[in-house]
N, C-alpha and C positions, 0 to 999 in steps of 0.2 A: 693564403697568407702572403702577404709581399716580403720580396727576398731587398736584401741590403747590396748594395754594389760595393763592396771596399776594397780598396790596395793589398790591406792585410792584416790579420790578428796576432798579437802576442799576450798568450797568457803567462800569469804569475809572473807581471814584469813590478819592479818597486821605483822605475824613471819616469811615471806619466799620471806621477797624482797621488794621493793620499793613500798608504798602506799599500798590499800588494793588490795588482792589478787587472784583468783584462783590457788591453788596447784595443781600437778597433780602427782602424783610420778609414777613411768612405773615401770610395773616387767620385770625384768628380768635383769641382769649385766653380758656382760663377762670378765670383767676389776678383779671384786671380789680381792678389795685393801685389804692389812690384817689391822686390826685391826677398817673395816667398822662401823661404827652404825646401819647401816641397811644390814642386812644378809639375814634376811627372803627376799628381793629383789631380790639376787643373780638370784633364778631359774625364767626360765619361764615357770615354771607350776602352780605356785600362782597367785592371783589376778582374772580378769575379764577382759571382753571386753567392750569398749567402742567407743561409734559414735560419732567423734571429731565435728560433728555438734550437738549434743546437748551437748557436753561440753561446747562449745561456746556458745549457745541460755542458760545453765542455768548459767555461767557466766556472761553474760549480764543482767540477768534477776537478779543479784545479783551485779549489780551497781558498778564493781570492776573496778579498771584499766587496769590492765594486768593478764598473766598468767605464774605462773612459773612452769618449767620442772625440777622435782628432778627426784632422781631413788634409786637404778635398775640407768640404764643408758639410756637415750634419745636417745642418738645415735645408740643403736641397733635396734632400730626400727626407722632409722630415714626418711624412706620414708612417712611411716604415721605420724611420728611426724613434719614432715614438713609442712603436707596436714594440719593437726592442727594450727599449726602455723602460716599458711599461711589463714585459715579461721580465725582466731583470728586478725590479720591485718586489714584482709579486716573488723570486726568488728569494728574497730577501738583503738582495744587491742593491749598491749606493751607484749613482750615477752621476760622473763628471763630464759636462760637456761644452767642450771648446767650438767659440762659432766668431766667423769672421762680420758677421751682423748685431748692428745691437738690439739689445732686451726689448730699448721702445720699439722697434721696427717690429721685432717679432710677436711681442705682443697683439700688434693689430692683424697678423694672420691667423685668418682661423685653421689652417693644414698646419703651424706649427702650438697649436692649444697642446695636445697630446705630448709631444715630448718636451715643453715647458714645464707639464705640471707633473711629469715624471720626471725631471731632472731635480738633484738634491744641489750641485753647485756648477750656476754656471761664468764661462767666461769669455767675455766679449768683447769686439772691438776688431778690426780690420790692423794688420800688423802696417805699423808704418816706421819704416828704414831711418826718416829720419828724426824719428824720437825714442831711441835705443835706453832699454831698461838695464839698470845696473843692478837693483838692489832686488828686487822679487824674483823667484824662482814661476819657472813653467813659462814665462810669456814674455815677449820679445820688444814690444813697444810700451811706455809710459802712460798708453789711451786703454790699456783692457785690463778691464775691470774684471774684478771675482764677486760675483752674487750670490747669494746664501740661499734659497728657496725654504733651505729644511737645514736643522740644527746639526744634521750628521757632521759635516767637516768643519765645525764652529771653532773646532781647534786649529784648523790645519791654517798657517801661517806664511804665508809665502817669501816674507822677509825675513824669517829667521828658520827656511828649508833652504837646504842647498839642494841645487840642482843635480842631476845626475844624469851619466851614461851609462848605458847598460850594455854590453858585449857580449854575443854569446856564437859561438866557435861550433859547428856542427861535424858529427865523422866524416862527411864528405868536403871538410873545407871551408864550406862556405857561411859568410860571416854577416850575425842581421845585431842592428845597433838601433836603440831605443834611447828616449832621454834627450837634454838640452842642455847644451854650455854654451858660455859666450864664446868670443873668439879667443881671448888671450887665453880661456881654461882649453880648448882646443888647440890653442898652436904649443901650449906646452905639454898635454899629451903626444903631440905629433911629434916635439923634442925625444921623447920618454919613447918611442916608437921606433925613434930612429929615421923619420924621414923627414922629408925637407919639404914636404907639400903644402901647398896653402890653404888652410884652412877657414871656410866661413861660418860665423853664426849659424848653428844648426840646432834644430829639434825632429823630436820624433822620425 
């Protein structure tokens, strides 16, 4: 079975999509939008290998609902991402997956059928800097769209969710952060922080 290359997992997060969550963010991008948030994604020489069946057995095992696909980009590895995907169903997991390519492009690939028709919502479109999203939660330009495949998140509303950060603080220190805010919702956390750094447009 083919392993997933990704940056990193965070289970039982509630910043990366409808209800609580498995994150999975994949390395590697060859989309590489300018003015990304996540760069160190771009290659695929970063990150790790992962066996999409126990990504699924420890997402179950962490009582989540679904699992979302950031990146780096899903679709370039979308045969295994599909295999994931398609075990994540069969769990009984909803599937959100974020892709810097659009639906029509993808469509016409047959290596991306598979995690197409296992995705329940997706969302698409290449971030572009200079068409900054104000009112919808999760995504950062005006051009990416949310497509509904299956009724599961028929509710889920992007204009009237707010976004979120998520912080989590480990015994050893070290501090891993999930979620999306604009800059002005980031530079007044940075207020609230206490420090004077400058803050960009950030997600996941």
């Amino acid at each position: 079975m083919a392993v997933i290359r990704v940056s990193r997992i965070l289970h039982a997060t509630t910043a990366e999509g409808p209800g609580l969550r498995t994150a999975v963010w994949f390395q590697g991008c060859s989309i590489r939008c300018k003015g990304c948030i996540n760069p160190h994604l771009f290659s695929e020489l970063g990150g790790f290998d992962m066996d999409p069946e126990k990504v699924v057995r420890e997402a179950v095992g962490h009582r989540v609902e679904g699992l979302t696909f950031l990146g780096g980009e899903p679709f370039d590895q979308a045969p295994a991402a599909g295999n994931l995907a398609r075990l994540a169903q069969q769990a009984g997991l909803g599937v959100v997956c974020f892709s810097g390519y659009l639906h029509e492009d993808l469509a016409s690939r047959p290596d991306a059928d598979e995690l197409l028709n296992c995705t329940d919502l997706l969302v698409d479109g290449p971030y572009r800097a200079d068409e900054p999203e104000a009112n919808r939660a999760l995504v950062g330009s005006t051009n990416q769209r949310f497509i509904h495949f299956t009724s599961r998140y028929a509710d889920f509303d992007p204009v009237h969710t707010p976004n979120r950060l998520e912080m989590r603080i480990a015994p050893d220190g070290s501090v891993e952060m999930a979620g999306f805010l604009q800059r002005r919702e980031l530079q007044d956390l940075s207020a609230r922080l206490g420090t004077s750094r400058a803050w960009r447009r950030n997600t996941g």
